[in-house]
matplotlib code that plots the C-alpha trace (Angstrom):
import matplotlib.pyplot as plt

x = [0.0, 1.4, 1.1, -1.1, -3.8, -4.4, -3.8, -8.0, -8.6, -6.1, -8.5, -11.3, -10.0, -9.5, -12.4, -13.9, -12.0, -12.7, -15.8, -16.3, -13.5, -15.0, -18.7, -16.0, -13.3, -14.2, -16.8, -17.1, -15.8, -14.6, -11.0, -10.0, -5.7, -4.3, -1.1, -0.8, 2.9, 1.5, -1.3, -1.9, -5.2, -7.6, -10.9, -14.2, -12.8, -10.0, -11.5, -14.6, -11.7, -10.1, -12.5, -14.2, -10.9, -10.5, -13.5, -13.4, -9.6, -11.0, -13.7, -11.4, -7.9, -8.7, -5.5, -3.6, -2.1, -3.4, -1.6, -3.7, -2.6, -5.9, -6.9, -3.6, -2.2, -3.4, -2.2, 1.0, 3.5, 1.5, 2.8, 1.1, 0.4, -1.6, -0.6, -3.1, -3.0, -6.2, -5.5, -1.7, -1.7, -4.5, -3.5, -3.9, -7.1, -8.6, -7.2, -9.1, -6.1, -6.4, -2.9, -3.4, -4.2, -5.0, -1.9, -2.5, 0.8, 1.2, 4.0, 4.9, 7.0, 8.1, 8.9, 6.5, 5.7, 2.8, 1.9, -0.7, -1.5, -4.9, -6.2, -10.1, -10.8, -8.4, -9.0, -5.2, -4.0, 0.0, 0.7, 3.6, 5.4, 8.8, 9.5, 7.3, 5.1, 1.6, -0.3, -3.7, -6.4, -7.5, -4.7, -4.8, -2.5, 0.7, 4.2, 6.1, 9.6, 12.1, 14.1, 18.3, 20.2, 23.2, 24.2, 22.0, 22.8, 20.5, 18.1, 14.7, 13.7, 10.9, 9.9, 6.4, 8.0, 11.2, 9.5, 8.7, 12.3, 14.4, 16.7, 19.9, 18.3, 16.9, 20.5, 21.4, 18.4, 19.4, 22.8, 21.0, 18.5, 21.7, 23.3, 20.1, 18.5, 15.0, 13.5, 9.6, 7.5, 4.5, 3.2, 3.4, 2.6, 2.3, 6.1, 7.0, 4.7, 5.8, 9.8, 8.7, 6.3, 10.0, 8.4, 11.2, 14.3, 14.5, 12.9, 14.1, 11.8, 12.3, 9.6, 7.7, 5.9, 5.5, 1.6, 3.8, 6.0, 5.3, 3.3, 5.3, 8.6, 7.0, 6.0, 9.4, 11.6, 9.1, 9.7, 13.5, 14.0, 15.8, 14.4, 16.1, 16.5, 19.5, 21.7, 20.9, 18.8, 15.4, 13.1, 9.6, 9.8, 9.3, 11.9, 14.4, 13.8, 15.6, 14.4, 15.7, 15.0, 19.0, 21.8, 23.8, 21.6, 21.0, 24.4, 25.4, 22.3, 23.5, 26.5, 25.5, 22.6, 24.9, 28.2]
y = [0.0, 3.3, 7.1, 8.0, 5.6, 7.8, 11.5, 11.5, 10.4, 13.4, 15.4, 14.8, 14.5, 18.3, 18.9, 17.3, 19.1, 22.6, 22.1, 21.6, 24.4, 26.8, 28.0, 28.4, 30.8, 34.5, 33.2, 34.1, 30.1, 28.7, 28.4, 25.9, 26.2, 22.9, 23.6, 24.8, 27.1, 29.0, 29.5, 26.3, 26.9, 24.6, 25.2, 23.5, 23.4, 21.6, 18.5, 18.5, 18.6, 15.8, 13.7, 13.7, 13.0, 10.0, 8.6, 8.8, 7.2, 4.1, 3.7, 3.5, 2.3, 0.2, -1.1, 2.3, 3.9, 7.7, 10.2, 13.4, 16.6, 16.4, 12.5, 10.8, 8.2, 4.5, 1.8, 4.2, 1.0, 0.3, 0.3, 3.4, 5.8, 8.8, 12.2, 14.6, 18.5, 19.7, 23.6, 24.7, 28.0, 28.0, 31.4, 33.3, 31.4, 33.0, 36.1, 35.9, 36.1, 33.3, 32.1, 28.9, 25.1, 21.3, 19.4, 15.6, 13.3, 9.9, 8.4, 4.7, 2.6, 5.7, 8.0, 10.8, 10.3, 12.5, 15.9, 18.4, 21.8, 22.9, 26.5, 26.3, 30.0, 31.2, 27.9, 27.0, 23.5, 22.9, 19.3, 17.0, 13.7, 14.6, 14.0, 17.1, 19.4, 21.5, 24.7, 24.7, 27.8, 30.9, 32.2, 27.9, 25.1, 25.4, 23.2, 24.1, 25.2, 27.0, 29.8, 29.8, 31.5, 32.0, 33.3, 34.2, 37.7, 37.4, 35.6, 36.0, 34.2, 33.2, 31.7, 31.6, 33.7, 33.4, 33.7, 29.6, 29.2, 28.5, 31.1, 29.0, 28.3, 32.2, 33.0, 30.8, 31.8, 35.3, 34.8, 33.7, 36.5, 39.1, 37.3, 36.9, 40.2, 40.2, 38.3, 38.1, 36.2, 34.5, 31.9, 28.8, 26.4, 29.1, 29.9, 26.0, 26.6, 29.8, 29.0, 25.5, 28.2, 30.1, 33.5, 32.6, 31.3, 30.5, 28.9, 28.2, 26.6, 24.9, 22.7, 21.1, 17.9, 15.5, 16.5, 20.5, 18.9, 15.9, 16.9, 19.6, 17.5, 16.0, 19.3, 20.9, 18.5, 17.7, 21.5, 20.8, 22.4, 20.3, 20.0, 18.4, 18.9, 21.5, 19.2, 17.8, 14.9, 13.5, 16.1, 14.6, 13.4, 17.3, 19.0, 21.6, 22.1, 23.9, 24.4, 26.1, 26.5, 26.2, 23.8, 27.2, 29.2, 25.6, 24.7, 28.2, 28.7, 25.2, 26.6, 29.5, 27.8, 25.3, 27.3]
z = [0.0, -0.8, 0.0, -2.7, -1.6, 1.1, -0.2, -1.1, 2.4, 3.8, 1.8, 3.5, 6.8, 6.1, 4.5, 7.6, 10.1, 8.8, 8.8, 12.1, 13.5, 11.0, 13.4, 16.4, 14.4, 15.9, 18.7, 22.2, 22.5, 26.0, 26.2, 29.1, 30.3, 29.9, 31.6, 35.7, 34.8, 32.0, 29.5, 27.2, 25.4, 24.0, 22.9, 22.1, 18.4, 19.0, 20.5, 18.0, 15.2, 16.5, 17.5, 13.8, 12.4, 15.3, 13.8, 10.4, 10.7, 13.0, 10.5, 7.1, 8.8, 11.9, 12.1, 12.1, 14.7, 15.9, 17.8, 19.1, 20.7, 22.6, 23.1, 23.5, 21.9, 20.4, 18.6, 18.8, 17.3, 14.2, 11.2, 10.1, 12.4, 12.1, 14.0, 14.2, 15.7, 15.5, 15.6, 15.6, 16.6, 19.4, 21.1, 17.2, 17.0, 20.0, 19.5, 15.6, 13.7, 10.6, 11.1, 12.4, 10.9, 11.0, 10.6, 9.3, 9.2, 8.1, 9.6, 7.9, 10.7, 12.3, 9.6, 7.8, 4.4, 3.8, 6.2, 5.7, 7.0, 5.7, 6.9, 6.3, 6.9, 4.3, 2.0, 2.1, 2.0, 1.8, 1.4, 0.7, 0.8, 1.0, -2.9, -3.5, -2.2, -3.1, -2.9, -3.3, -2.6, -3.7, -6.0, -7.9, -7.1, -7.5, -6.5, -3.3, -3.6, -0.9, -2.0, -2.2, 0.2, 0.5, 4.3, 7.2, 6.4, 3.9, 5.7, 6.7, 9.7, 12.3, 15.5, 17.5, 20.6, 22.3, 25.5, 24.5, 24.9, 28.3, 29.3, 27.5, 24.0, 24.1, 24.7, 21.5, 19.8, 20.0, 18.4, 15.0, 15.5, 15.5, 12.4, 10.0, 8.4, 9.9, 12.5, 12.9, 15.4, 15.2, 12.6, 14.0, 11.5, 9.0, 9.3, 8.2, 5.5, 4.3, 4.3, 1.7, -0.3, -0.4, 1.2, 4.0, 4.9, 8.4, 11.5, 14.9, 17.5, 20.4, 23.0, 20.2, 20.5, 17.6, 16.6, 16.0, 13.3, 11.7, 9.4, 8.3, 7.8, 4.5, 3.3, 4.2, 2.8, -0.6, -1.4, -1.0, 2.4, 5.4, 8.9, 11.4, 15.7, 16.5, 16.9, 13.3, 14.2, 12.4, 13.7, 13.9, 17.6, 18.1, 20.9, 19.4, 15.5, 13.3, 9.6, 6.2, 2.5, 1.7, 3.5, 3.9, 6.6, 8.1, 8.8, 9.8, 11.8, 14.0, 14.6, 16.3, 18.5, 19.6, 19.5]

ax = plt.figure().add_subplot(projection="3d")
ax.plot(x, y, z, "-o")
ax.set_aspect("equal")
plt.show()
């Protein structure tokens, strides 16, 4: 069985998806703290998303695995394994901004081979299986493809917030954000997306769980980007994550974090 037998499925596990976060997006919704040392949100539209997608998984795959930001983990050791984050980007989705998604991995024994990050409010979906990687919404469909580089001079780059970090990987953090040319916060998801659509060079995170990147990985890499942890391990087990549209800023951004 390969990939492409599931990319219709991804579809509608989207489709599905945004339907269901869409009536929330810009409501007075209730937004419960999942952590006890600082603010965690999740929302009503997180746990619907995922628990349609839950079902309609358990009803076509059976056998397959499914890791969930919000139910846990089953069937974790299967030979596929789904990983599923309902909305990325919870705090700009309470606040009404649109830059949040759905991310939908496929992981086969371990490894991602297909990740999507759909946006239903915007009517974006960037997907890919590591060979390549797609655009689709209002301005067509298009293929993904990262921009060159040369130096992180010339660099563009982005994390979520460096108040995420701990005091010693701001510190390191801060040493690419005096090399690179601009540095801009926010995006989550968005920014992974936006360095394979080649609108960016650079992204530096740190404190991500698996359900953050998987799905990304496939999309990063198909549009000829690398991803890896910063000290230039896989990356879809989450923790520090490092990514760039050329091998250039890559390597000299992972000196300087770990110098």
């Amino acid at each position: 069985m390969t990939v492409i037998d599931f990319t219709a499925f991804i579809g509608r596990l989207a489709t599905a998806s945004g339907e269901t976060i869409l009536p929330f997006f810009r409501t007075s919704l209730s937004i419960d703290n999942k952590s006890a040392k600082d603010f965690d949100p999740v929302t009503e539209a997180d746990r619907a998303a995922e628990a349609v997608m839950r079902r309609m998984i358990k009803g076509n795959f059976p056998q397959h695995g499914i890791v969930g930001e919000e139910f846990g983990n089953e069937q974790e050791n299967a030979e596929y394994v789904w990983v599923l984050d309902p909305i990325d980007g919870t705090k700009s989705f309470i606040a009404g901004f649109p830059i949040w998604g759905t991310l939908i991995a496929l992981m086969h024994r371990g490894t991602p081979v297909f990740g999507m990050m759909h946006q239903p409010y915007i009517g974006e979906r960037f997907s890919g299986d590591s060979g390549s990687a797609q655009y689709s919404g209002p301005s067509g469909e298009r293929k993904l493809s990262v921009r060159r580089c040369a130096s992180l001079a010339d660099a563009t780059s982005y994390t979520t917030s460096p108040l995420l970090m701990n005091a010693a990987d701001r510190a390191a953090f801060g040493r690419v954000e005096e090399a690179v040319k601009l540095t801009r916060y926010g995006g989550d998801c968005y920014s992974y997306c936006m360095l394979a659509a080649g609108h960016l060079d650079l992204v530096v995170e740190t404190e991500l769980k698996p359900y953050d990147i998987a799905a990304l990985i496939p999309i990063i890499t198909g549009a000829g980007g690398i991803v890896t942890t910063w000290d230039g391990k896989p990356a879809q087990n989450g923790g520090r994550i490092i990514a760039a549209g050329d091998a250039r800023v890559h390597e000299a951004a992972m000196k300087l974090l770990n110098s």
